[in-house]
TORDOTI-405665 format. One record per atom (N, C-alpha, C, CB): x, y, z; residue in three letters. Coordinates in steps of 0.2 Angstrom, whole numbers, padded with zeros to 4 digits, always signed. Atoms other than C-alpha are relative to their C-alpha. Glycine has a CB too. Example, Ala and Ser with C-alpha at 12.3 -4.5 7.8 and 13.67 -1.06 7.14 Angstrom:
% residues 2
+0004-0006+0000ALA+0062-0022+0039ALA+0004+0006+0000ALA-0005+0000+0006ALA-0004-0006-0001SER+0068-0005+0036SER-0004+0005+0003SER+0002+0002-0007SER
END
This chain:
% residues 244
+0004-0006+0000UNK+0000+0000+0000UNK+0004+0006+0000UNK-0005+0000+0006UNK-0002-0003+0001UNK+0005+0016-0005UNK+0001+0006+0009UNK-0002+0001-0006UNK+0002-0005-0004UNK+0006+0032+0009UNK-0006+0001+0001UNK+0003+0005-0002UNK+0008-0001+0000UNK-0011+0035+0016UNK+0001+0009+0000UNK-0006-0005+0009UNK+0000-0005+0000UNK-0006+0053+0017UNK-0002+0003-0005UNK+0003+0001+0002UNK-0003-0002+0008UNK-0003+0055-0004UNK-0008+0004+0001UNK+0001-0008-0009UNK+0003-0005+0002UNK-0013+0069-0010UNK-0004-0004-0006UNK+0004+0006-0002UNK+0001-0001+0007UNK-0022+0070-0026UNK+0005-0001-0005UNK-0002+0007-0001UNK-0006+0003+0003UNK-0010+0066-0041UNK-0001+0007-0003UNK+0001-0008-0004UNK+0000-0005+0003UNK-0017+0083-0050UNK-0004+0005+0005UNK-0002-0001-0007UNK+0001-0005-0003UNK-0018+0099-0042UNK+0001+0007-0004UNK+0005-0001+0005UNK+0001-0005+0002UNK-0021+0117-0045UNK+0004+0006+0002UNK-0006+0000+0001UNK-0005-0004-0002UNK-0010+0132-0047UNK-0001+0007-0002UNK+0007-0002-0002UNK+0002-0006+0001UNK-0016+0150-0047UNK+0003+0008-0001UNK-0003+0001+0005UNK-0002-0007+0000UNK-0011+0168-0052UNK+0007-0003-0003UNK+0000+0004+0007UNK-0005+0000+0005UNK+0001+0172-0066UNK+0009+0001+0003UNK-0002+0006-0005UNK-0009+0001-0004UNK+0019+0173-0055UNK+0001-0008+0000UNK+0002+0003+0011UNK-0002+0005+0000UNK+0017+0159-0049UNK-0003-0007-0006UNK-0001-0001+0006UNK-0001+0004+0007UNK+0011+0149-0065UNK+0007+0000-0005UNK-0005+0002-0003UNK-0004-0004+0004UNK+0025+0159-0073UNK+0007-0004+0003UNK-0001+0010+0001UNK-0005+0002+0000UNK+0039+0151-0062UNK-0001-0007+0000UNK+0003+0002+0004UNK+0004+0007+0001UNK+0029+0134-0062UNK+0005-0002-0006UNK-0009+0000-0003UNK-0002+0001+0007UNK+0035+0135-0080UNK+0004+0000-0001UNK-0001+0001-0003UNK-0008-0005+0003UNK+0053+0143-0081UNK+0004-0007+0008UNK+0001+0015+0003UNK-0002+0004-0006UNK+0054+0127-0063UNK+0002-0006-0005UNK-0005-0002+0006UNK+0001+0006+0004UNK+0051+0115-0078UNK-0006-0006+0005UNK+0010-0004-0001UNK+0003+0003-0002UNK+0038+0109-0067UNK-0008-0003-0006UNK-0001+0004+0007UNK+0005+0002+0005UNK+0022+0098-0075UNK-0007+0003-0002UNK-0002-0006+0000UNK+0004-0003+0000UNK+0012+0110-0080UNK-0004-0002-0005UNK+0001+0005+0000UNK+0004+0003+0004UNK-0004+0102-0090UNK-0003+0003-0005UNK-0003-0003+0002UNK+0006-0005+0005UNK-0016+0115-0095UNK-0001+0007+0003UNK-0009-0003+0000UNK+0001-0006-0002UNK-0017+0133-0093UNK-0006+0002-0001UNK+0005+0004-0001UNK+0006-0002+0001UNK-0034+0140-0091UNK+0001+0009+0001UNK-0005-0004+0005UNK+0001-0007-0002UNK-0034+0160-0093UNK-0005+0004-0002UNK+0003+0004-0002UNK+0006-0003+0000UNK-0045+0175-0095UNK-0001+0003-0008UNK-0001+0005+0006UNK+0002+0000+0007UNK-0049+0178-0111UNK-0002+0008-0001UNK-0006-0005-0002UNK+0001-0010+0001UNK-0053+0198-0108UNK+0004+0003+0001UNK-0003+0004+0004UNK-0008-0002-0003UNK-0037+0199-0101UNK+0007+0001-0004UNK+0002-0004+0005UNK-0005-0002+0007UNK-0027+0207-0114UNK+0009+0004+0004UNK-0005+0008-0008UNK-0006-0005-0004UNK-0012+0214-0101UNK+0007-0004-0003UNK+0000-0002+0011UNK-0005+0002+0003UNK+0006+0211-0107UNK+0002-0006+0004UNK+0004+0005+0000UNK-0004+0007-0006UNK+0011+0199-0093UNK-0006-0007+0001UNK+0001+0005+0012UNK+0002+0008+0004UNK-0004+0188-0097UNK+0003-0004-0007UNK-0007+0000-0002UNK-0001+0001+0006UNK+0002+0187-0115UNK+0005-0005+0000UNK+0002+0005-0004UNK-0010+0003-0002UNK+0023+0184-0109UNK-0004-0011+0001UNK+0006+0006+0013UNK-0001+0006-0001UNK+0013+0169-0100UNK-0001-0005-0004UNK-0003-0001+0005UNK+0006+0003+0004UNK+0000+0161-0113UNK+0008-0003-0005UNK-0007+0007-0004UNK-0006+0003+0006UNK+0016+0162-0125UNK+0006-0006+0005UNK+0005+0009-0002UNK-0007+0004-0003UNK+0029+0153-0111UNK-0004-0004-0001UNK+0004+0001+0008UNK+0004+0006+0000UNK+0016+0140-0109UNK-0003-0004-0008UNK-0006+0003+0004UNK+0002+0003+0007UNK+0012+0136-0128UNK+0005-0002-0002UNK-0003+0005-0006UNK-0008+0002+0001UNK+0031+0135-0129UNK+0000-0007+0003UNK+0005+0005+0004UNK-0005+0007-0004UNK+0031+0121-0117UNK-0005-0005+0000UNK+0004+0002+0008UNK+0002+0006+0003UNK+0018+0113-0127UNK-0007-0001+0006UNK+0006-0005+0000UNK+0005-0001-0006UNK+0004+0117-0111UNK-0007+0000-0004UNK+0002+0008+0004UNK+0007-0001+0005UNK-0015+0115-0118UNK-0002+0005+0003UNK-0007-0005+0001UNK+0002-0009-0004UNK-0023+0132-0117UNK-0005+0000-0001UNK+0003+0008-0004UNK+0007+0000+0001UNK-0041+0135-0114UNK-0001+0009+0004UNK-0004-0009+0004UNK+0004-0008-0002UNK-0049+0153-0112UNK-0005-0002+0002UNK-0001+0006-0007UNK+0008-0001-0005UNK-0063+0158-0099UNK+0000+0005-0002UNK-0001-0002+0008UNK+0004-0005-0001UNK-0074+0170-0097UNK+0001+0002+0006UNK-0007+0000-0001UNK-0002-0005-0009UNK-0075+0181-0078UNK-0004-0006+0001UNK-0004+0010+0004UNK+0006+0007-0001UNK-0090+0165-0076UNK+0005-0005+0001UNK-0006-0002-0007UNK-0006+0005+0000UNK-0076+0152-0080UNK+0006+0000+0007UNK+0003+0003-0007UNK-0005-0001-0008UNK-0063+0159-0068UNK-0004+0000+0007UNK+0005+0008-0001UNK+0004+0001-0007UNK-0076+0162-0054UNK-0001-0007+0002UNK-0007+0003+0001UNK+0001+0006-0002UNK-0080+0143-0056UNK+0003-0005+0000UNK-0003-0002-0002UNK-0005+0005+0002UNK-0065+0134-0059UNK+0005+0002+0007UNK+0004+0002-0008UNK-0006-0002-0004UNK-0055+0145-0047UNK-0001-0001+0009UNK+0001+0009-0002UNK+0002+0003-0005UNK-0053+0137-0029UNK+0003+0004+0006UNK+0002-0006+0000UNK-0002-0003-0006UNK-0044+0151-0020UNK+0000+0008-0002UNK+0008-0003+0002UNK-0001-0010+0003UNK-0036+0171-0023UNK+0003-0002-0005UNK+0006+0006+0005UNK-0003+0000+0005UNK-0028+0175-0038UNK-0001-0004-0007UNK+0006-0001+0003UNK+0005+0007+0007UNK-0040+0163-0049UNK-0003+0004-0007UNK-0010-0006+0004UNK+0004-0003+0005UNK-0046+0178-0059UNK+0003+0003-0005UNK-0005+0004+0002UNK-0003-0001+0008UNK-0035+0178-0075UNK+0004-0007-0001UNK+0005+0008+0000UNK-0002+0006+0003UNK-0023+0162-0074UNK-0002-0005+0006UNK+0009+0000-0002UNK+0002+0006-0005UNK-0027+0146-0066UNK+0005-0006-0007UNK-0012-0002+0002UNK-0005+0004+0006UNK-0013+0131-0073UNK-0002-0009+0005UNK+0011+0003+0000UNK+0002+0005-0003UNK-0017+0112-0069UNK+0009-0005+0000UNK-0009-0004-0004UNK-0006+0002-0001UNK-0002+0103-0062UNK-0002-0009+0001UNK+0004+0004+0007UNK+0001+0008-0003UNK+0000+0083-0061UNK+0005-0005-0007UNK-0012-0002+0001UNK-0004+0006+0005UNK+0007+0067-0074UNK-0003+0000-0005UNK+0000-0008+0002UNK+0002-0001+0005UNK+0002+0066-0090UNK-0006-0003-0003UNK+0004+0000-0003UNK+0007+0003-0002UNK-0015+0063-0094UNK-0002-0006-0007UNK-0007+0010-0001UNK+0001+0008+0005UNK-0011+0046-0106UNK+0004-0002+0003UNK+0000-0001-0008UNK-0005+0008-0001UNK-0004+0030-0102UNK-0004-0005-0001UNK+0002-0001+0008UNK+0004+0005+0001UNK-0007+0013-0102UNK-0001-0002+0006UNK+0001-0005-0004UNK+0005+0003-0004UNK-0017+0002-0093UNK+0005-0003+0007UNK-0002-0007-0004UNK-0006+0000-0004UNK+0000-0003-0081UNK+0002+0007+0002UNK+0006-0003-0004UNK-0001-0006-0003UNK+0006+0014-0079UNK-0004+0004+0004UNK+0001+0003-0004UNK+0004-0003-0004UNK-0010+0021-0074UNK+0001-0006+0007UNK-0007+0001-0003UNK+0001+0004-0007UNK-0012+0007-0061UNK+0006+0000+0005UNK+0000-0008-0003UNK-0005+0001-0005UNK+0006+0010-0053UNK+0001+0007+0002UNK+0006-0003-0003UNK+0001-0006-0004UNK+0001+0027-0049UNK-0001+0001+0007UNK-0004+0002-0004UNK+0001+0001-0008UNK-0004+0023-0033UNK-0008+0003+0002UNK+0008+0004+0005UNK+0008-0006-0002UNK-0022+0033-0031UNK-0005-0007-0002UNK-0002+0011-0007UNK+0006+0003+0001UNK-0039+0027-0036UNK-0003-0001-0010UNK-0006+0006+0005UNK+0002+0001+0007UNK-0043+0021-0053UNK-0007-0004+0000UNK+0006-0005-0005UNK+0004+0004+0001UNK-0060+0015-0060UNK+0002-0004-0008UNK-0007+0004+0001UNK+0002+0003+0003UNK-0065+0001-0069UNK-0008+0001-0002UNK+0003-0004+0002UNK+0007-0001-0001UNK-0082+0003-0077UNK-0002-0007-0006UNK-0004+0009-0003UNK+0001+0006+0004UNK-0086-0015-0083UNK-0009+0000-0003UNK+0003-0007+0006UNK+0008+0000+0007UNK-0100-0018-0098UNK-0004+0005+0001UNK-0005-0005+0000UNK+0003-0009+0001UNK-0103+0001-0097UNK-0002+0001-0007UNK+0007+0008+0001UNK+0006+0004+0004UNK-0118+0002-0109UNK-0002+0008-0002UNK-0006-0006+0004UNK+0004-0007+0003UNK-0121+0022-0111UNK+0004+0005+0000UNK-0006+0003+0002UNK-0008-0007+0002UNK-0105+0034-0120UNK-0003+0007+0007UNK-0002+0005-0014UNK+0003-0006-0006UNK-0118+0049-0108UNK+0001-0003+0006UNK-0010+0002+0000UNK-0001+0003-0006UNK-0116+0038-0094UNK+0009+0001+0002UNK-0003-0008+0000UNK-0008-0001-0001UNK-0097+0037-0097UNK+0002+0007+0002UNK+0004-0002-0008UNK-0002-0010+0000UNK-0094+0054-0099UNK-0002+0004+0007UNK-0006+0005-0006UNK+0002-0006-0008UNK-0103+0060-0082UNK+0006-0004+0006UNK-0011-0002+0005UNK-0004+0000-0005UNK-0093+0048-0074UNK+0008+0000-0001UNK-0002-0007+0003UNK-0007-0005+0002UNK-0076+0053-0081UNK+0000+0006+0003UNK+0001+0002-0009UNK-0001-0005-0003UNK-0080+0067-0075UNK+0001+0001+0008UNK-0005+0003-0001UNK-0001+0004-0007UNK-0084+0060-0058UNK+0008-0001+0003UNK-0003-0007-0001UNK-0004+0004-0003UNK-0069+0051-0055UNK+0007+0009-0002UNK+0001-0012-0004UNK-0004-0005-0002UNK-0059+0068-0061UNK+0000+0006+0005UNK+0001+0002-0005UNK+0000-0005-0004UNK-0066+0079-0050UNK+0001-0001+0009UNK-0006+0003-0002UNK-0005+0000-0004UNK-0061+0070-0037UNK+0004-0003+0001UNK-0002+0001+0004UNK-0005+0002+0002UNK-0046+0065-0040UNK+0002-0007-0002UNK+0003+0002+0003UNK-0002+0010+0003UNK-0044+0046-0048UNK+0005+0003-0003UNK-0006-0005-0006UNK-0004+0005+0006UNK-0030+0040-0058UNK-0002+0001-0006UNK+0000-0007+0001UNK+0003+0001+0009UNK-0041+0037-0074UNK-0004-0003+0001UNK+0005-0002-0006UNK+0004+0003+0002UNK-0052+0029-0078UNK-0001-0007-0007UNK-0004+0005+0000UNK+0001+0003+0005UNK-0054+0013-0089UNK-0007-0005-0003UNK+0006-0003-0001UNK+0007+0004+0000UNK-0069+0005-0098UNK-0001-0004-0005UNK-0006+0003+0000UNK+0000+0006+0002UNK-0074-0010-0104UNK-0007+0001-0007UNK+0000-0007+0006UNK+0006+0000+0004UNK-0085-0008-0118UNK+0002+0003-0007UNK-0006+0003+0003UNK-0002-0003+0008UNK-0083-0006-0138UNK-0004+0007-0002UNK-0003-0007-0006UNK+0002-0007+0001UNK-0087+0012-0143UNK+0004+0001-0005UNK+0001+0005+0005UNK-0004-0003+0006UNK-0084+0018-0161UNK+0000+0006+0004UNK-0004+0000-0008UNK+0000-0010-0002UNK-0079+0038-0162UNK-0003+0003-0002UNK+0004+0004-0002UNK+0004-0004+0000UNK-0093+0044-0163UNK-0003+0001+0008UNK-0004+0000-0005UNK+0002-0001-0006UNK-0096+0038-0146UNK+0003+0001+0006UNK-0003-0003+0002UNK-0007-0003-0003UNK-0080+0041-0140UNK-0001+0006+0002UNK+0005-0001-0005UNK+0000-0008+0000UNK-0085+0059-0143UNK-0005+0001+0004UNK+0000+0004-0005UNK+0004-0002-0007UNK-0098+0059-0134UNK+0000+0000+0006UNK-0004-0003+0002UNK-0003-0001-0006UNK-0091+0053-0119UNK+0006+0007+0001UNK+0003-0007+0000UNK-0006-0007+0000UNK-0077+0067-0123UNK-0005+0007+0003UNK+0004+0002-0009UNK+0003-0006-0001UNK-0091+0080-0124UNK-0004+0000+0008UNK-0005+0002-0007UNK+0003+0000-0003UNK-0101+0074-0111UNK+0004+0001+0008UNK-0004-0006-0002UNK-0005+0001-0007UNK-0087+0073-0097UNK+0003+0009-0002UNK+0009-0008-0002UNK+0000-0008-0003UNK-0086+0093-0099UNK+0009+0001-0001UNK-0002+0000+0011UNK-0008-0002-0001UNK-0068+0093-0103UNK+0005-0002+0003UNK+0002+0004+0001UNK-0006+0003-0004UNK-0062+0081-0090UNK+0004-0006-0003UNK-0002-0003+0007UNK-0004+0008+0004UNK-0057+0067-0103UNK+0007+0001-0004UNK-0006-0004-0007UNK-0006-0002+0004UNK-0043+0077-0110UNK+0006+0002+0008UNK-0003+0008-0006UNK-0005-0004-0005UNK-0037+0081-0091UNK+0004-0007+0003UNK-0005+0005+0008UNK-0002+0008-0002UNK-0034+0061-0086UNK+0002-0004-0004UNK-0004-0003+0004UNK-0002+0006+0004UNK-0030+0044-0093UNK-0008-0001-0002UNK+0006-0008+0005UNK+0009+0003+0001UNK-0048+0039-0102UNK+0005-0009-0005UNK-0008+0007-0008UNK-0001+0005+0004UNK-0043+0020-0107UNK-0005-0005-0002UNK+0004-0004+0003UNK+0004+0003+0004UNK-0052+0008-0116UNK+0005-0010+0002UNK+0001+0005-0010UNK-0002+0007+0001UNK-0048-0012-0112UNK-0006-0005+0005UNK+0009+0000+0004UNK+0005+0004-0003UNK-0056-0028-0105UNK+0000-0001+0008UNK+0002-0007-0003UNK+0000+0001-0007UNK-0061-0031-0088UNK+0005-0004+0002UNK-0006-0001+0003UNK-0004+0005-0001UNK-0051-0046-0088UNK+0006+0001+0002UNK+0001-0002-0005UNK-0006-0003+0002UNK-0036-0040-0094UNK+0002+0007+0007UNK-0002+0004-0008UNK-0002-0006-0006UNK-0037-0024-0079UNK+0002-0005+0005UNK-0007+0006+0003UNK-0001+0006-0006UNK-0040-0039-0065UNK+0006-0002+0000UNK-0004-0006-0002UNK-0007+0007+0002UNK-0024-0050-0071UNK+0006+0008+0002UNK+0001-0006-0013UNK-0004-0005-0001UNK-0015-0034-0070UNK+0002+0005+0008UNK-0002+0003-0005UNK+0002+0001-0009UNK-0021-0029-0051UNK+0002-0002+0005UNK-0005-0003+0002UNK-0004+0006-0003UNK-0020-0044-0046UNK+0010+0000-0001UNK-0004-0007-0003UNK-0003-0003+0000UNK-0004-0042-0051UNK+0008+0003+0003UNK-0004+0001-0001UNK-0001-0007-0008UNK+0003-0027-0040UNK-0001+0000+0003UNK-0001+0005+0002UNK+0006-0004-0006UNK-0008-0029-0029UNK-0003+0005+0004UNK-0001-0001+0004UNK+0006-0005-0002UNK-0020-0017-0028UNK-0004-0002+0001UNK-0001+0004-0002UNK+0005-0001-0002UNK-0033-0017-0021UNK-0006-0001-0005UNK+0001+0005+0001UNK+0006+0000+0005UNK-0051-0023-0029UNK-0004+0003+0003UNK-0002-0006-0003UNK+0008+0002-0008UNK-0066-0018-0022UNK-0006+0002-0005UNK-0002+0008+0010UNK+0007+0000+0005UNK-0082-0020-0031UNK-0007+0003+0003UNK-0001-0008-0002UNK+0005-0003-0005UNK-0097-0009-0028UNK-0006-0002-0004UNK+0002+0008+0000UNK+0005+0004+0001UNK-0113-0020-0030UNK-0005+0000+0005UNK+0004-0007-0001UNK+0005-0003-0006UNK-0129-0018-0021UNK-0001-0012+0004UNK-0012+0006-0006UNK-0001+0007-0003UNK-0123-0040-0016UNK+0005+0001+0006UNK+0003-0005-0006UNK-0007-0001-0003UNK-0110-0031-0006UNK-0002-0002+0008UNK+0004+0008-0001UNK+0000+0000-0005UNK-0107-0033+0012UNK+0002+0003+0006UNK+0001-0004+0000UNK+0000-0004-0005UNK-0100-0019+0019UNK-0002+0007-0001UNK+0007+0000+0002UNK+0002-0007+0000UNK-0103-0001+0019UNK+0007+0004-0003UNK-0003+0003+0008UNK-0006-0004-0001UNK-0093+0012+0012UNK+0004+0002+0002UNK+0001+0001-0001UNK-0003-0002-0006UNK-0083+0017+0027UNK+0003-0005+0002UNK-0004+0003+0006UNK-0003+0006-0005UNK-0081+0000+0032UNK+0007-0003-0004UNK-0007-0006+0002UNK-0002+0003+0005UNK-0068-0001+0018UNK+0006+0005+0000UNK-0005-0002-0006UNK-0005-0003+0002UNK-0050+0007+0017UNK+0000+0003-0007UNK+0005-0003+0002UNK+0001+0000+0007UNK-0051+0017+0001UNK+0006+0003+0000UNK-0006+0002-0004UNK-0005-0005-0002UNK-0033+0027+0006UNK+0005-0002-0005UNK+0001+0000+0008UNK-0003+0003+0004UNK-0023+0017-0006UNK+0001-0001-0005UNK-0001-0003+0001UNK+0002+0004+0008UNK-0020+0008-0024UNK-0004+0000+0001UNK+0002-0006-0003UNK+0004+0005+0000UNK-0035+0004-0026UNK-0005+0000-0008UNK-0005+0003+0007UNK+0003+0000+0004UNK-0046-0003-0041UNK-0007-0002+0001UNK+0003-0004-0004UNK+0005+0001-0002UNK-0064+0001-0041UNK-0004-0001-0006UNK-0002+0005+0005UNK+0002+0003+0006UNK-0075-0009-0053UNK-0009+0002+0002UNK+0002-0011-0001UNK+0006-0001-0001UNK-0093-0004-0055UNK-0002-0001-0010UNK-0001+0007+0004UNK+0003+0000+0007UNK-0105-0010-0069UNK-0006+0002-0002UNK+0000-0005-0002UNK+0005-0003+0004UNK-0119-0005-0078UNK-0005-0001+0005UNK-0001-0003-0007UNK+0004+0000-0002UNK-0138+0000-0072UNK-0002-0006-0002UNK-0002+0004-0001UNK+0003+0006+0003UNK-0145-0016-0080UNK+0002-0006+0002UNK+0000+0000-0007UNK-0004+0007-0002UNK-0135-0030-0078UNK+0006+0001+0005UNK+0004-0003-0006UNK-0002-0001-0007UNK-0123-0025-0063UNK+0008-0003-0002UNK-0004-0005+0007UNK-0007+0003+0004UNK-0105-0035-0062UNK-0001-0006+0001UNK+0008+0002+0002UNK+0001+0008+0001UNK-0104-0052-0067UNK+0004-0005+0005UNK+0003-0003-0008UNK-0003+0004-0005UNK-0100-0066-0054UNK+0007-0002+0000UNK-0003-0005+0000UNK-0005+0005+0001UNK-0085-0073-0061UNK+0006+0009+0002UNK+0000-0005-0010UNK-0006-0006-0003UNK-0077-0053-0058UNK+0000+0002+0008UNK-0001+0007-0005UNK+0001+0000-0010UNK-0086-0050-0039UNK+0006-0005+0002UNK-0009-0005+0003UNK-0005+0004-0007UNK-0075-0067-0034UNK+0006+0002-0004UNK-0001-0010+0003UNK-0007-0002-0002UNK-0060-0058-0041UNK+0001+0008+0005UNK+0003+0001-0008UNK-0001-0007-0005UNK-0062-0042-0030UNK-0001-0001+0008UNK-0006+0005-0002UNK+0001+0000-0008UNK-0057-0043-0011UNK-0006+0004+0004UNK+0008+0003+0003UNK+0005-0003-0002UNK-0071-0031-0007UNK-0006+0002-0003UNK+0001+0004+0002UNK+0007+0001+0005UNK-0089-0031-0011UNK-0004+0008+0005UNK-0005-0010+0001UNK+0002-0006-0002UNK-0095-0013-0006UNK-0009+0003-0001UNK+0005+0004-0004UNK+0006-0003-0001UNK-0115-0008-0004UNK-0002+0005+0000UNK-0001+0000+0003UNK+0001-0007-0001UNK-0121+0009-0004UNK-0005+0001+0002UNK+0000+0005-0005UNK+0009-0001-0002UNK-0136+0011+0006UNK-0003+0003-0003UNK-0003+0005+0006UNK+0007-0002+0003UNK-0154+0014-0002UNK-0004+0001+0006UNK-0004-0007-0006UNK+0005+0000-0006UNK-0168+0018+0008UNK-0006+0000-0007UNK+0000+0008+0006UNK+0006-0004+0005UNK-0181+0023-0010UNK-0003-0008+0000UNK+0002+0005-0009UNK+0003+0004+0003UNK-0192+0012-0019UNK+0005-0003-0006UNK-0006+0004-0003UNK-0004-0001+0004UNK-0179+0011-0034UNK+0006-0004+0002UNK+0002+0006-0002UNK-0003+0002-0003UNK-0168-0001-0033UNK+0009+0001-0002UNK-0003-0005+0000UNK-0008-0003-0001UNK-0150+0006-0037UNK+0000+0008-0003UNK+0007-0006-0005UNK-0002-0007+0002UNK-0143+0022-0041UNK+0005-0001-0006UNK+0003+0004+0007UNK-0003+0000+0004UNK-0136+0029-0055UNK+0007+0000-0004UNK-0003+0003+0000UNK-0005+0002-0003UNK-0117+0024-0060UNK+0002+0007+0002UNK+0006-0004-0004UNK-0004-0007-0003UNK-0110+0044-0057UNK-0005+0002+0007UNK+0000+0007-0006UNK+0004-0003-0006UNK-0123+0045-0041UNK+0007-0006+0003UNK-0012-0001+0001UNK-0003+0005-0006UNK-0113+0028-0032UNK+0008+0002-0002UNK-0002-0010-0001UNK-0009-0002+0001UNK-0094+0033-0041UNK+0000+0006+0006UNK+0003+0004-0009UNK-0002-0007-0007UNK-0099+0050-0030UNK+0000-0003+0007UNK-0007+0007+0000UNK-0002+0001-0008UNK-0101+0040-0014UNK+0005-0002+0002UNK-0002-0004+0003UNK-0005+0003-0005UNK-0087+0030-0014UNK+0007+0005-0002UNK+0002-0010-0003UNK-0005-0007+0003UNK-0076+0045-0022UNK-0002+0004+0005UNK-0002+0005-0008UNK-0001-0004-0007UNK-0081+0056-0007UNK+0001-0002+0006UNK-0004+0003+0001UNK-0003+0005-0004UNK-0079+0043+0004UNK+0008-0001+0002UNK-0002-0006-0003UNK-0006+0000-0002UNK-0061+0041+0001UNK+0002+0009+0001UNK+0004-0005-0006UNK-0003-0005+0000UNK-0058+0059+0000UNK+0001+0001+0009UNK-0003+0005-0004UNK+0002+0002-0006UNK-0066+0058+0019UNK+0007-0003+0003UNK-0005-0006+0000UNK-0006+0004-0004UNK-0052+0046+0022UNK+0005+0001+0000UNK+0002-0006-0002UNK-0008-0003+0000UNK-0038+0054+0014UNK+0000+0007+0006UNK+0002+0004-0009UNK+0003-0006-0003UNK-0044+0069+0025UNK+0001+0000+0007UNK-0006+0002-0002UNK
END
């Protein structure tokens, strides 16, 4: 098991100084987000250091930076720091944080919210098991709000993630309304690989008995499960809880 203290693997870095030495540190600076009204000479110098070093650039509006921005200094540069947002299926997994698995994920809109999910609060990546041409590829791109370009989005068999897991050992834990514990009752502070499958059919037996933990999310309704980006958000705030 890795440090239970580890942070987030990507983090946020505010106001143009310090983005500006971010970049002149040779640190990993991913994506610079700036203001797009903001025509001052010393945003320019940055926008240009940052295109230089190959940085994605995306322009906001005063709306943008208010919603993106998590502290002072958010209202003209904001820069996203962390590893590089592709790898494979190994690399991501040896990252040490929280990666999902979304085994026989069955709706590109579904994908896409929970791509979004697992980046906002800080996963590893995300990989899923299900054939998607590109056009639904893109749906999941557009539907994920622009978080599928900030992390790893992979594409492989469930199988294949398992054998690899196992593996390393990391961590499995499978979040199934067959489970047995609660989410609390379950260290998420770790490697861990969390497999969740589709509304309709759930995950198949032969992958449950490869996952050391079988995780529950209380219901109280009439309805019998919740939607996948409503249970990715439990056990995704759950661990932050834990890291915390």
């Amino acid at each position: 098991m890795s440090d239970h203290g580890a942070v987030p693997v990507r983090s946020q870095l505010a106001g143009i100084q310090a983005i500006a030495r971010a970049l002149e540190a040779q640190r990993d600076v991913r994506l610079l987000l700036f203001a797009a009204h903001d025509d001052s000479p010393e945003l320019a110098q940055l926008v240009a250091l940052a295109q230089a070093r190959g940085v994605l650039l995306w322009r906001g509006s005063p709306g943008d930076m208010r919603r993106m921005g998590r502290g002072p200094d958010c209202e003209r540069a904001i820069a996203l720091l962390g590893p590089p947002p592709t790898a494979s299926v190994p690399e991501l997994l040896a990252r040490g944080g929280m990666c999902w698995l979304l085994h026989r994920a069955g709706y590109p809109s579904n994908i896409g919210f929970a791509v979004r999910t697992a980046e906002v609060s800080g996963a590893d990546g995300v990989i899923v098991d299900a054939q998607l041409n590109h056009e639904q590829r893109g749906r999941v791109d557009h539907v994920s709000m622009g978080a599928s370009r900030l992390l790893p989005v992979l594409y492989a068999s469930t199988e294949q993630v398992l054998d690899i897991a196992a593996e390393r050992g990391i961590q499995r834990v499978a979040i199934e309304d067959v489970g047995s514990h609660a989410p609390w009752q379950v260290d998420l502070r770790g490697p861990t690989l969390c497999v969740i499958g589709n509304e309709h059919s759930g995950i198949s037996e032969a992958v449950l008995a490869r996952c050391e933990h079988k995780i529950r999310i209380p219901m109280a309704g009439f309805v019998p499960s919740y939607n996948v980006q409503a249970a990715m958000t439990a056990i995704a705030v759950e661990r932050l809880r834990q890291l915390a």
